[in-house]
C-alpha positions in Angstrom: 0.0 0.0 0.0 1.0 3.4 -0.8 1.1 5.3 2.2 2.0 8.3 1.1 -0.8 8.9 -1.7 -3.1 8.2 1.1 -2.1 10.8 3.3 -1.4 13.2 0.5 -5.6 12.2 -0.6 -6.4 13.2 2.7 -4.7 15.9 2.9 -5.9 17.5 -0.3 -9.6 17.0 0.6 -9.1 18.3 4.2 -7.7 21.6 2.6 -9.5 21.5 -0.4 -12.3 23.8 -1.4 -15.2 21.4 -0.4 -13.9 21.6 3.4 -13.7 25.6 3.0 -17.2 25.3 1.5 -18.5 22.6 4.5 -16.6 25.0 6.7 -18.3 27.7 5.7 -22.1 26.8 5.9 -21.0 24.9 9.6 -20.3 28.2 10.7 -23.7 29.5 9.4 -25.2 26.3 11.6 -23.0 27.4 14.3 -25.1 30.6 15.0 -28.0 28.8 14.5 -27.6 26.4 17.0 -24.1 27.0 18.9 -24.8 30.0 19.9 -28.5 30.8 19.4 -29.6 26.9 20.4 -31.8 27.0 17.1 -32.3 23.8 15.6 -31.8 24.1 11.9 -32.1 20.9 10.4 -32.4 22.7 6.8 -29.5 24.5 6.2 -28.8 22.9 3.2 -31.9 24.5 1.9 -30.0 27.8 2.1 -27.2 26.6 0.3 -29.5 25.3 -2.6 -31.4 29.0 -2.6 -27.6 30.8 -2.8 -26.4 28.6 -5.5 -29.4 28.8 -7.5 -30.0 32.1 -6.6 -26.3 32.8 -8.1 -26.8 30.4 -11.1 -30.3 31.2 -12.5 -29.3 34.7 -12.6 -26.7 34.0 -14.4 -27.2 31.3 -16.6 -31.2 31.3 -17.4 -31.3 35.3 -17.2 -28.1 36.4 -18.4 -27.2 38.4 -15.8 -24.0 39.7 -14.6 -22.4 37.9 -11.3 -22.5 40.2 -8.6 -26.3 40.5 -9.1 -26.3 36.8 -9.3 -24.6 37.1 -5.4 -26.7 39.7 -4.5 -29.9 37.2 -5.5 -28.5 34.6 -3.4 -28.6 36.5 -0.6 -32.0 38.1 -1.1 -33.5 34.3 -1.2 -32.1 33.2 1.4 -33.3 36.6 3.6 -36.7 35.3 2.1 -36.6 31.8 2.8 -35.3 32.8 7.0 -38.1 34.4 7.0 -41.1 32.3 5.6 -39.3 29.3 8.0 -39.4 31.6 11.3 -42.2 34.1 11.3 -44.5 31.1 11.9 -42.5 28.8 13.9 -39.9 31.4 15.9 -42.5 31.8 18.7 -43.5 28.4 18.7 -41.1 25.6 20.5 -38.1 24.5 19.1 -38.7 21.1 17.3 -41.1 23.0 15.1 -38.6 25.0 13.3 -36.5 21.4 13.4 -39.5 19.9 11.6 -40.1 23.1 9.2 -36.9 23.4 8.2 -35.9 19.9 7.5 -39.2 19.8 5.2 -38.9 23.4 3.5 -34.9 22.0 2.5 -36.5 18.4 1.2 -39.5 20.4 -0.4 -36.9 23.3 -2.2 -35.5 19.9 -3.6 -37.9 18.6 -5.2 -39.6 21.6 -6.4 -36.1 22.6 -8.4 -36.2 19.8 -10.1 -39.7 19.3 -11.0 -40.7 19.4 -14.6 -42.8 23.0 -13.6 -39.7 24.7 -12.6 -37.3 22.7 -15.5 -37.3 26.1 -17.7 -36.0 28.3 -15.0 -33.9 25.4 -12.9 -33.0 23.3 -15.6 -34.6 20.8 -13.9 -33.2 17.2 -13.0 -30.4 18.4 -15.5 -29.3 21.4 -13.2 -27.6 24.5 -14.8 -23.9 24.3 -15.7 -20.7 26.8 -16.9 -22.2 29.9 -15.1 -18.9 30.8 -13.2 -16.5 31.9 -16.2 -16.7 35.8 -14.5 -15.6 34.6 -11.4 -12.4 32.2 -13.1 -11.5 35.0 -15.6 -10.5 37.2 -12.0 -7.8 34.0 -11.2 -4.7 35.7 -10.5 -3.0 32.5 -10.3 -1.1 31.3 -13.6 -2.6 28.1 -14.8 -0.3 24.9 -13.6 0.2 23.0 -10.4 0.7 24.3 -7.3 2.1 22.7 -3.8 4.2 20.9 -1.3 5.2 17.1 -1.7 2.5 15.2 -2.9 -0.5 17.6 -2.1 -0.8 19.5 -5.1 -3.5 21.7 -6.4 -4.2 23.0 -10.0 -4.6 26.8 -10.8 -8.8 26.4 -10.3 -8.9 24.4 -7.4 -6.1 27.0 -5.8 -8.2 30.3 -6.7 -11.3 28.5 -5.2 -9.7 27.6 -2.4 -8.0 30.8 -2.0 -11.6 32.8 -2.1 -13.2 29.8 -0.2 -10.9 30.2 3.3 -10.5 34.3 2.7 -13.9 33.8 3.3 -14.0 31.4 6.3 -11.7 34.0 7.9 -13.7 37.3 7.2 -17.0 35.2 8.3 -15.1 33.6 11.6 -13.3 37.3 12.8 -17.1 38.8 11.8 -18.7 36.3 13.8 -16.6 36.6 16.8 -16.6 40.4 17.0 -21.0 39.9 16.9 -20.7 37.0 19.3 -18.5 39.3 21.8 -20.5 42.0 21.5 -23.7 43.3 23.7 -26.4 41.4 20.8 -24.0 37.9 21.2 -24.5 38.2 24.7 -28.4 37.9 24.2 -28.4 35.6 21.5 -26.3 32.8 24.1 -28.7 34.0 27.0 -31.7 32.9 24.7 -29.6 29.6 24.4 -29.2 29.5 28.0 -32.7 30.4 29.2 -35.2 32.0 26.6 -37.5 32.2 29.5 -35.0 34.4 31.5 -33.9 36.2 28.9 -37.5 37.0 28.0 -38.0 38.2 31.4 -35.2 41.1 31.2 -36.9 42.4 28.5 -35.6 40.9 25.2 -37.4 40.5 22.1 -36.1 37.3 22.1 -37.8 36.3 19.1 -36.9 39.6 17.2 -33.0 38.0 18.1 -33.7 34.6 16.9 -35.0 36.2 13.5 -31.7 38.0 13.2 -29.5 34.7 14.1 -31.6 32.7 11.6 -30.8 35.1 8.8 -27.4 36.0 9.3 -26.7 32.3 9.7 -29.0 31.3 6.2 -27.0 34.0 4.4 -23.8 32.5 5.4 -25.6 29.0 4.3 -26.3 30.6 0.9 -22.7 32.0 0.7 -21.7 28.5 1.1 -24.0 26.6 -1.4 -22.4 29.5 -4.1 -19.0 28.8 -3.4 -20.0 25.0 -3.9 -21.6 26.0 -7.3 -18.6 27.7 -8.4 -16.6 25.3 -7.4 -18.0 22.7 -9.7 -20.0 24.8 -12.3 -22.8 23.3 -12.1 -25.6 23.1 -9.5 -28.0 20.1 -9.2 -30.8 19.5 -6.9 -30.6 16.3 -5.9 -26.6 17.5 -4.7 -28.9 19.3 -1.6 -30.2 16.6 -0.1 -30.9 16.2 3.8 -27.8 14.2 4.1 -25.3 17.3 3.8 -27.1 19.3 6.9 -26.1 16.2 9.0 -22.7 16.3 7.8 -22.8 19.8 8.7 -24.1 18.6 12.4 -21.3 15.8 12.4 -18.6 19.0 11.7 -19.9 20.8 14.5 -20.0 17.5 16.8 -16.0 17.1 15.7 -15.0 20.4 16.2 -17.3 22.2 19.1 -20.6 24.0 18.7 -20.5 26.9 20.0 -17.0 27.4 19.2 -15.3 30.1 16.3 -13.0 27.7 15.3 -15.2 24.7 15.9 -16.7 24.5 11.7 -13.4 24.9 10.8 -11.6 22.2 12.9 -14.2 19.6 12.3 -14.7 20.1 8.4 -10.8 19.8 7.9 -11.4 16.5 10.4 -14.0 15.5 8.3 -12.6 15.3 4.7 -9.2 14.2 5.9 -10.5 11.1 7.6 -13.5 10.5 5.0 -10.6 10.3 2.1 -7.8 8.4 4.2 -10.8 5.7 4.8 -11.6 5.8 1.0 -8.0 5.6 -0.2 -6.9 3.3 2.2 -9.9 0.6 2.0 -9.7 0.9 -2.3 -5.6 0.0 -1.8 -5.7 -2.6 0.7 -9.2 -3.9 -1.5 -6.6 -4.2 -4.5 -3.6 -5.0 -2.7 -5.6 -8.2 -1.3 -5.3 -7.1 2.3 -9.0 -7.2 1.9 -10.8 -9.7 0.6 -13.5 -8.7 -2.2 -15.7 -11.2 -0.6 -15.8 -9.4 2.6 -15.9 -5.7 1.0 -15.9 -4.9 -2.4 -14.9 -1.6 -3.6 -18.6 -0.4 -4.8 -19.7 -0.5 -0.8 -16.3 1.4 0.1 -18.0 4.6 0.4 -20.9 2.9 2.9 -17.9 1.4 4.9 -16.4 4.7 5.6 -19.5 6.5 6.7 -20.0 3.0 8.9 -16.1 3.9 10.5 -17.0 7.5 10.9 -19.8 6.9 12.3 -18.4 4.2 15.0 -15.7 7.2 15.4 -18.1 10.1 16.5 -19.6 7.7 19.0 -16.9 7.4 20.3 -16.1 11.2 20.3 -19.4 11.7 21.9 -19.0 9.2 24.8 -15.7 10.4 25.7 -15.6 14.0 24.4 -19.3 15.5 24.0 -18.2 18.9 24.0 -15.9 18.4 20.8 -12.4 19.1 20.3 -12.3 22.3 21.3 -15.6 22.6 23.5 -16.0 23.1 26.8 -17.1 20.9 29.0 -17.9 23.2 31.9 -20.3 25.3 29.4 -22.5 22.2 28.0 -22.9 21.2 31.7 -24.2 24.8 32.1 -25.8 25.2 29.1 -27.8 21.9 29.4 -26.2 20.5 26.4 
């Protein structure tokens, strides 16, 4: 087995742009329910809205890129606040129930025949990100250190992708930090004693639930970018539980917490998938036992088997606290 193009795999996917883009919407979730105790459970129907928004505009309407961005935004303001007008006041599995049925139902509405002029469908929409490429300042070729290489499109993605990680992670500390963070983690703590001091607390849970969708849509247009193409079925329920799972790794409630678990996440998704497909054809592993086509259900299987773990011995994450979630009620 080749050790060393396993690592350098891992490496590349726990650096590469789909961990700044997972990164990225975790931190969205982490305001949501870190900080703010909301539970999300459709985040990835903020995503879809930000890289359709970003694509339609684009690509059906011919439009230029920055309103594209600026129509990703504006849906996902839209779609914060259909979800919580009706449910903010209510307890907090209904907006768990809401939003994991408005993300499912934004799923299937893109790609319904109805929508297929607009959406393109089951097809999707493709090649609607040649203004953001043609800004690349990087020279086409490869770039890197020993075996974890990058070409010049992955690099300028990646590049954009972490800038803004960093600008989202210093913005969301300063808010966090500041008189409004403090009421947003009292609501977490006690909604019911914050209420009593006076606090629109559902006025603050509006604000947390659309600063943290935007950041969601953000996130679902750097994805689209990334690949050129956006397709519904790509948003399914599955990614907001990855997002959960990154959170879970890393810490909720925690800056750094998205950050640390995404990079956690791809690195020890593609060392399981590389190692498992080398050891399958090195014979380490019979084919009987597992065969390569259920190597990427074995590795979710591990992971999963690993967060247990994490969560019996280390609930609060990597870089949680364990004094807070005993306070918090976590």
């Amino acid at each position: 087995m080749d050790f060393s193009a396993i690592v350098s795999d891992a490496l590349r996917s726990g650096i590469g742009p789909i961990a700044a883009v997972y990164a990225l919407a975790a931190t969205g979730l982490n305001l949501h329910f870190g900080y703010t105790g909301l539970l999300n459970f459709g985040q990835v129907g903020f995503m879809l809205v930000g890289g359709y928004g970003l694509a339609i505009t684009v690509s059906t309407y011919d439009g230029p890129m920055w309103l594209g961005v600026l129509g990703g935004i504006a849906c996902a303001i839209v779609l914060a606040l259909l979800l919580g007008l009706p449910t903010l006041r209510l307890r907090a599995d209904y907006l768990a129930i809401t939003t994991i049925a408005a993300g499912e139902a934004l799923r299937l509405f893109y790609r319904s025949n109805w929508a297929e002029p607009v959406t393109g469908g089951v097809f999707g929409l493709q090649r609607f990100a040649n203004d953001f490429y043609a800004l690349n300042p990087v020279e086409p070729g490869t770039y890197g250190v020993w075996l974890v290489r990058f070409g010049s499109r992955d690099l300028w993605v990646m590049i954009v992708g972490w800038a803004l990680v960093l600008v989202t992670g210093i913005l969301l500390a300063l808010l966090i930090h500041s008189p409004w963070g403090r009421v947003i983690r009292s609501i977490r703590e006690d909604e019911v004693a914050a209420r009593s001091l006076g606090k629109n607390v559902y006025a603050y849970k509006m604000q947390s639930l659309v600063l943290g969708g935007v950041i969601g849509a953000v996130a679902g247009m750097m994805q689209a970018i990334q690949v050129q193409s956006v397709n519904p079925d790509n948003y399914d329920p599955g990614v907001t539980f990855f997002l959960y799972t990154l959170l879970v790794l890393g810490g909720a409630g925690r800056i750094l917490g998205p950050v640390v678990g995404a990079i956690l996440f791809w690195f020890v998704l593609s060392f399981l998938d590389s190692a498992l497909r080398q050891a399958i054809d090195a014979e380490y592993i019979s084919p009987d036992l597992i065969s390569t086509s259920e190597v990427g259900a074995v590795r979710f299987a591990l992971v999963g088997v690993a967060l247990i773990l994490l969560v019996a011995f280390r609930p609060q994450g990597i870089l949680g606290s364990r004094k807070e979630m005993l306070l918090s009620g976590r």
